[in-house]
C-alpha positions in Angstrom: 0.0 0.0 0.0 0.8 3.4 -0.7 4.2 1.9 -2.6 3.7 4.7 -5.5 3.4 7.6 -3.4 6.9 7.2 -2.3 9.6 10.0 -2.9 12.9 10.5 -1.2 15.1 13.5 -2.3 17.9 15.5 -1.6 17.6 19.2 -0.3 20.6 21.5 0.5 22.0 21.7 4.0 22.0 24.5 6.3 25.0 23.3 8.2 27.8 25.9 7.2 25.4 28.5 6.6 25.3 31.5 9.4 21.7 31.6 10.9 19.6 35.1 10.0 18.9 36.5 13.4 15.7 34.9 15.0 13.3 38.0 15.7 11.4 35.8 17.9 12.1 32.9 20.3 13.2 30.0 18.5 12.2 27.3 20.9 8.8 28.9 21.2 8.3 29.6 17.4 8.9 25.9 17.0 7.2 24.8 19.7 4.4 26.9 17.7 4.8 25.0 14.4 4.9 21.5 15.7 1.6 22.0 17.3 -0.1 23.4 14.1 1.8 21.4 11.5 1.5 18.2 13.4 5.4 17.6 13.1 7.7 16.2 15.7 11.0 16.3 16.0 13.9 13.7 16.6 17.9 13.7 15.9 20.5 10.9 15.7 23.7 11.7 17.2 26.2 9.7 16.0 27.9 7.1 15.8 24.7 5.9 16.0 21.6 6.4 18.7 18.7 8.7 17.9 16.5 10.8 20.4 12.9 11.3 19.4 10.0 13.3 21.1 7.3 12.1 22.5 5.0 12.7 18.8 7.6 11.2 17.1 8.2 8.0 19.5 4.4 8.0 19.8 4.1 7.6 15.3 6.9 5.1 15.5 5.2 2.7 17.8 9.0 3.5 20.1 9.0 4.4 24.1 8.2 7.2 24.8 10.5 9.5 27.6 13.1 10.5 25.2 15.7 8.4 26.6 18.6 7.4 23.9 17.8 4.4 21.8 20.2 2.4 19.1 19.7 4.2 15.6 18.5 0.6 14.5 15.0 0.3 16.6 14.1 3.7 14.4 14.8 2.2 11.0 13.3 -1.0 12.2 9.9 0.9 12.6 9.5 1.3 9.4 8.0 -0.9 6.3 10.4 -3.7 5.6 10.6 -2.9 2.0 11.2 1.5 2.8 14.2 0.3 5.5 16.5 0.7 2.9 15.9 3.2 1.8 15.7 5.2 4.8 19.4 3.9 5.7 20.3 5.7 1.9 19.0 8.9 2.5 21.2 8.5 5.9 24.1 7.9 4.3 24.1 10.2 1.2 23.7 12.8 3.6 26.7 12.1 5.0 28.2 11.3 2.2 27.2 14.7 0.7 26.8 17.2 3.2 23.4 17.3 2.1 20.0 17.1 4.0 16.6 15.2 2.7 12.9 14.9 2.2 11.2 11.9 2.1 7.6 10.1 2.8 8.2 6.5 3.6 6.0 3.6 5.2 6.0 2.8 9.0 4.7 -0.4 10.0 5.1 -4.0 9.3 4.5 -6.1 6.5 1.3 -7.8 7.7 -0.2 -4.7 9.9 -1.3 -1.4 9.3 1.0 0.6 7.8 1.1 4.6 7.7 2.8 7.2 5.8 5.3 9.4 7.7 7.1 12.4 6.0 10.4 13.5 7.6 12.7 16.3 7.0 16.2 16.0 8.0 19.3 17.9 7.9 23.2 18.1 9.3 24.6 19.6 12.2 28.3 20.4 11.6 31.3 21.2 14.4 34.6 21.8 13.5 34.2 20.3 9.8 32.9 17.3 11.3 29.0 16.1 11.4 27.8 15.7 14.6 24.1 15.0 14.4 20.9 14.6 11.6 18.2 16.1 12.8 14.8 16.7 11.7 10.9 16.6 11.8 8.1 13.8 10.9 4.8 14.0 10.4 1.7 11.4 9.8 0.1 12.0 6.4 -1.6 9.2 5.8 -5.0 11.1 5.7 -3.6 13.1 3.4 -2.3 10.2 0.7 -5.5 8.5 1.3 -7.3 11.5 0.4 -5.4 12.4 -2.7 -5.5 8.5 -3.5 -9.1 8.7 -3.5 -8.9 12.2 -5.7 -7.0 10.2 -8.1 -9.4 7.1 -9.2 -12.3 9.4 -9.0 -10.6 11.6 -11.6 -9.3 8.6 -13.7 -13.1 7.3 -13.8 -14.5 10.8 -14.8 -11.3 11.0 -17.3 -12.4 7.3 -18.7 -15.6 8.5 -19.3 -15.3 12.0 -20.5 -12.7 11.4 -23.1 -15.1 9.5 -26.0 -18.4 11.9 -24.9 -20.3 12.7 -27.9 -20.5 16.0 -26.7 -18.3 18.6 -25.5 -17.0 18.3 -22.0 -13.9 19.7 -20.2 -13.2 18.3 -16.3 -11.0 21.7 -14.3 -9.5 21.9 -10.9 -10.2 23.8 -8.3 -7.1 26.4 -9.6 -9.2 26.0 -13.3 -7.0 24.2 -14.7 -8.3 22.1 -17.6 -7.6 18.3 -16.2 -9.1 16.6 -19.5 -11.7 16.9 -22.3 -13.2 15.1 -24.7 -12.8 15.1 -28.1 -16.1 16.9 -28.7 -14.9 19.7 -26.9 -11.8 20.0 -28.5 -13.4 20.2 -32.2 -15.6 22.7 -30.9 -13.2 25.5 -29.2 -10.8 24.5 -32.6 -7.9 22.7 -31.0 -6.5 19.5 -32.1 -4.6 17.5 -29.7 -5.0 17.2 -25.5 -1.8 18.4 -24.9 -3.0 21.7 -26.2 -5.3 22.5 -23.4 -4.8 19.8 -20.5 -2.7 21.7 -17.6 -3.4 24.9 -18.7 -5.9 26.8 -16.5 -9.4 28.1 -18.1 -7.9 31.8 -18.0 -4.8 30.7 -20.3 -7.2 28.9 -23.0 -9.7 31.4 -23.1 -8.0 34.9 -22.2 -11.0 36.8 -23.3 -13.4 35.2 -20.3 -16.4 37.6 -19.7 -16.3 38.4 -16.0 -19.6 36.8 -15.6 -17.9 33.4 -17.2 -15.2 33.7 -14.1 -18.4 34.4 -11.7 -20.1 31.2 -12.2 -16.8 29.5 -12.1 -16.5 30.9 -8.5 -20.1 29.9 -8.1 -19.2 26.1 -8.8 -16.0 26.0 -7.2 -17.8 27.0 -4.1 -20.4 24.1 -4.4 -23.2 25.0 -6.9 -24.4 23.6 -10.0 -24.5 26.3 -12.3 -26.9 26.4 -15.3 -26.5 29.4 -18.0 -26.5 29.6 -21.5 -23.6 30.5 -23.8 -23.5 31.8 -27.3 -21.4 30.1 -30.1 -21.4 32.5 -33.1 -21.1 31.0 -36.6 -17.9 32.6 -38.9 -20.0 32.5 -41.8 -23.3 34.2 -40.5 -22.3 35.7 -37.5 -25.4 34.6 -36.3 -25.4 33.6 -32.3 -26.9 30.0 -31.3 -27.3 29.5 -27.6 -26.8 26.1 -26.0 -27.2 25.4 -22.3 -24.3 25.0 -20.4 -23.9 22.8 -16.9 -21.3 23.4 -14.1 -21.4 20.5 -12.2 -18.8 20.4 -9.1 -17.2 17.5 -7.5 -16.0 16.6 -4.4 -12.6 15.1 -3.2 -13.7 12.8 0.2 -13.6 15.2 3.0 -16.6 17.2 1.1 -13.7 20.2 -0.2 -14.8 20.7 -3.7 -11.8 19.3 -5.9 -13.1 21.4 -9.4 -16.0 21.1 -12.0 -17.4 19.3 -14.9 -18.4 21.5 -17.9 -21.0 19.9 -20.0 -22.5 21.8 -23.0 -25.6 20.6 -24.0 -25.4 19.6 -27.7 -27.9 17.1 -27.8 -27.8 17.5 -31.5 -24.2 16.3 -31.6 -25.1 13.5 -30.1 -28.3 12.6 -32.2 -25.9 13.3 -35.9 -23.1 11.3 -34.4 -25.4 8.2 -33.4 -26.7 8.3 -37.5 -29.9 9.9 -36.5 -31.3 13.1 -37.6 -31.0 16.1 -36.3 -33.5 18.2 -34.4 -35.1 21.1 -36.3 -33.1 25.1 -35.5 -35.7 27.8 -35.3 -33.0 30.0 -36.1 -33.3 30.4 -40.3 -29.5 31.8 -40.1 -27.9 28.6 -38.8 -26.2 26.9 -41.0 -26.4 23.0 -39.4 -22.9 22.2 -39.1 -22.4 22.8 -35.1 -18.7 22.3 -35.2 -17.7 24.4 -38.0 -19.8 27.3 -37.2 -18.0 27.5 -33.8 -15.5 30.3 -33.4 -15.8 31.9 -29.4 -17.2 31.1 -26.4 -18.9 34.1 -25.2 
């Protein structure tokens, strides 16, 4: 579990690098963040035993009491398989004067297991490393969460991308996550890769404001129903189509973005072989995706 939400990188150590002054009390200002961050801290002084505090001991299944323990009971709390790897990062460090960031499994093979994230850099003395210290946190609510973001995006990707109709899936920073095909023809671009990353704002620069208000409207929870214009290049007449913002949820209720449907039912009908429905307007020419030009 959790095997491909793994990372494990380098960061740049602090060691030889003179401290800014501290404009407040360090202790308490740390005290401050551990309380609201959830992180605890631990070092390991070397050759090899490692203090941790109480938070941390407590995540690590260790005693708690902050009494020394051998480095080895720390790296034995952890996932047999992310071991390892932990004892890498360790030694690179050293190795490289360099501190690290990682999120790696504690627990055994056959039990629960949780993900812990831990930052960790050197303290230096007289050219000579003395101690890794850092801070570790629990986020395995937060993996799980994003875990869960991820297959409900991959089944709404699944079954937007061959919609006979045009339909674009955003974030909640607007930024286009996919689209189907449909959708493509209709605002004139060709491949995914044109669109998917980019936020609403950078495809469409000329958004009306009221287009960005009902984007705030969905983001904030509401299904949105309006209807938008598509003006033909040939007649310049405008053909209105309604158009659904539908929100969705990551599992903690936070909206995670929005689907945009367009309701082309026409599409749908000419694509299935059927005919399609009567226009009232006498100006409209009956091809829906060349006629397309902006989205007003």
């Amino acid at each position: 579990m959790f095997a491909k939400q793994l990372i494990a990188t380098a960061s740049d150590s602090f060691a030889l690098v003179e401290p800014d002054p501290s404009i407040v009390e360090a202790d308490r200002a740390l005290q401050l963040y551990e309380q609201q961050s959830g992180y605890g801290q631990w070092k390991v002084v070397f050759p090899g035993s490692v203090i941790l505090s109480d938070k941390v001991a407590q995540l690590l299944g260790l005693p708690l009491g902050g009494e020394a323990l051998p480095l080895q009971d720390m790296v034995k709390a952890y996932h047999p398989e992310d071991r390892g790897k932990l004892l890498t990062l360790i030694a690179q460090s050293l190795e490289g004067r360099r501190g690290f960031h990682c999120r790696l499994r504690v627990g055994r093979a056959d039990g629960p297991v949780r993900m812990v994230e831990t930052i960790a850099d050197l303290r230096v003395r007289n050219g000579k490393v003395t101690e890794l210290f850092g801070a570790s946190r629990d986020v395995t609510a937060d993996v799980e969460r994003d875990l869960q973001l991820q297959g409900r995006l991959r089944i709404i990707q699944d079954l937007v991308a061959d919609m006979p109709s045009p339909v674009a899936i955003v974030d909640d920073k607007l930024r286009i996550v996919d689209c189907s095909v449909m959708w493509l023809k209709a605002h004139r671009f060709v491949e995914r890769r044109e669109v998917v990353g980019k936020t609403l704002a950078q495809v469409f620069p000329d958004l009306p404001a009221e287009c960005r208000e009902e984007y705030e409207r969905a983001l904030k929870g509401q299904t949105v129903k309006t209807k938008r214009n598509y003006i033909s290049p040939s007649s310049n007449a405008p053909v209105a189509f309604n158009t659904v913002m539908v929100p969705w949820f990551v599992a903690d209720r936070k909206v995670g973005g929005f689907t945009i449907v367009i309701g082309w039912s026409e599409v749908a009908v000419s694509k299935a072989g059927a005919p399609p429905e009567p226009v009232a307007d006498e100006n409209f020419d009956g091809s829906l995706l060349d006629m397309l030009k902006t989205v007003i």
